[in-house]
N, C-alpha and C positions, 0 to 999 in steps of 0.2 A: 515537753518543751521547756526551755530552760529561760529566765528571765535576762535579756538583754543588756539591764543594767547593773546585774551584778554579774561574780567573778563565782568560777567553780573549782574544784581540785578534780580531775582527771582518772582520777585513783582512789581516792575515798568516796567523791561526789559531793564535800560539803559544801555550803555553801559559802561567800563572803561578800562584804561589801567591795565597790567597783574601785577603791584606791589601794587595796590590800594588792600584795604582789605574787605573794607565796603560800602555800598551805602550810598551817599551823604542824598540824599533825603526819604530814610526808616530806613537808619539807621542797617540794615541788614546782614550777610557776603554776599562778594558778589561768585560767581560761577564759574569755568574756563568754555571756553566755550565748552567742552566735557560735564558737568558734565550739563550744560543749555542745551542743548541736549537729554541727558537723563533726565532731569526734564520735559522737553515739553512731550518727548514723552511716560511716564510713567502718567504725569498728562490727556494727550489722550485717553491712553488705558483705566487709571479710568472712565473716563465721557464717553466710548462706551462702556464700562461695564456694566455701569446704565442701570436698568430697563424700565427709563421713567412714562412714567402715572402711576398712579395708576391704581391695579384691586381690589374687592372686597376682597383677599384674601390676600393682602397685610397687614405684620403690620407695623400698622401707630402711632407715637407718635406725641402729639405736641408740637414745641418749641419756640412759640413765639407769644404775643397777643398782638395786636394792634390796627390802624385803616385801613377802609379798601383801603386809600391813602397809609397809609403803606406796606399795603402789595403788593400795585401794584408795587412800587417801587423795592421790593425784588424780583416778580413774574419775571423780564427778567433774573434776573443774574440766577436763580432758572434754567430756561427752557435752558438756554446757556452751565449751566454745566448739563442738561441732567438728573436734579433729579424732576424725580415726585414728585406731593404737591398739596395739597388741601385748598382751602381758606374756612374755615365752620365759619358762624357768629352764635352768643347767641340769642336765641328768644327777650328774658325776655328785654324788655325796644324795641323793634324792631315792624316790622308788619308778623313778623311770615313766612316769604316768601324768607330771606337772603339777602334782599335786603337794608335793613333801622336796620341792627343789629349794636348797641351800643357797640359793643366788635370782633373783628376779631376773628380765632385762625390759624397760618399754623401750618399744618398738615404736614410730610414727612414720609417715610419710615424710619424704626428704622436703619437699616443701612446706610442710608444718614444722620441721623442728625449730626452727626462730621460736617459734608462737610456743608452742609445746615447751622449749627450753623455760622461757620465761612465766610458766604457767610452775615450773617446779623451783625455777629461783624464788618466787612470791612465798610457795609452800615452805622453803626453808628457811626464809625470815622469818614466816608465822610462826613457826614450830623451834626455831631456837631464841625467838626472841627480841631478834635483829631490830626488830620496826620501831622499836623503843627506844634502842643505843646508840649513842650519841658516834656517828664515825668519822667525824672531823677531824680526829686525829690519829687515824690508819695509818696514816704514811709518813709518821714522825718517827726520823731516826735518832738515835742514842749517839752522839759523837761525844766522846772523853774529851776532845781538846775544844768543846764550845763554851765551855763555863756554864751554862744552862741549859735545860734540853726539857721535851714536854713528852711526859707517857704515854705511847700511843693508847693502850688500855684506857687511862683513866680520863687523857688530859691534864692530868697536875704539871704544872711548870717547876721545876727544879734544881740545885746546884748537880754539877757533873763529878764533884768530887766524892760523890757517892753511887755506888753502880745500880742500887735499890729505890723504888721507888717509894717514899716517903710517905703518900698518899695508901696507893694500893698492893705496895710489896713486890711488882713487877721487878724481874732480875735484869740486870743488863750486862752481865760478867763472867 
């Protein structure tokens, strides 16, 4: 039970006081804690909702190929929220037995892959680092005729009469 008069983050679970807006650390709105209460216990009732295993008569799409270190890694977070999934490897370059396949693929039920997706998007911020980087400035383009321009990479703000970025060496040329 989460305390009323303070504020939570959704994604880490930290705590805040009740004037703070945002999570320090995701970056997030953060929650009162009625509304963290009903997130818990609607994100509950989804993951007992879940079917679990696969049966033969399930449909199954897949949404992710990798290795099979790969997939072990996803395979807890996969079983914790409760969505059945199947790890199938490609013969072709393998020994034919699923054991020595050059290519993964998880499999999930077509109505877990939302949930599923987002269980491997999370794993690939953890794992490159993402959650740390600053990405406010993705979507900064490089235009020669602005006079200034900010590097997506770093954010540095700079003159356009150079195609380099000054900061972190980003090309623009």
């Amino acid at each position: 039970m989460y305390d009323p008069e303070l504020k939570y983050c959704p994604v880490c679970k930290d705590e805040y006081r009740a004037d703070i807006e945002n999570c320090a650390g995701c970056g997030i709105e953060l929650l009162t804690g009625r509304e963290m209460d009903d997130f818990i216990n609607n994100s509950l009732k989804k993951r007992q909702g879940r079917k679990g295993d696969l049966s033969p008569d399930d449909d199954i799409v897949t949404i992710h190929k990798g290795t099979l270190a790969d997939m072990k890694i996803l395979e807890q977070d996969l079983q914790e929220e409760h969505i059945g999934y199947l790890i199938a490897g490609d013969e072709p370059g393998g020994c034919g037995q699923g054991c020595c396949a050059s290519n993964f693929y998880l499999q999930v039920r077509r109505e877990d892959a939302g949930d599923a997706f987002t269980i491997i998007e999370k794993q690939f911020v953890r794992a490159t680092g993402l959650d740390n980087f600053d990405l406010s400035n993705v979507d900064s383009v490089y235009n020669p005729d602005a006079g200034t321009a900010v590097c997506p990479a770093c954010g540095f703000s700079f003159q356009t009469s150079t195609t380099t970025c000054p900061e972190c060496g980003l090309c623009f040329g």
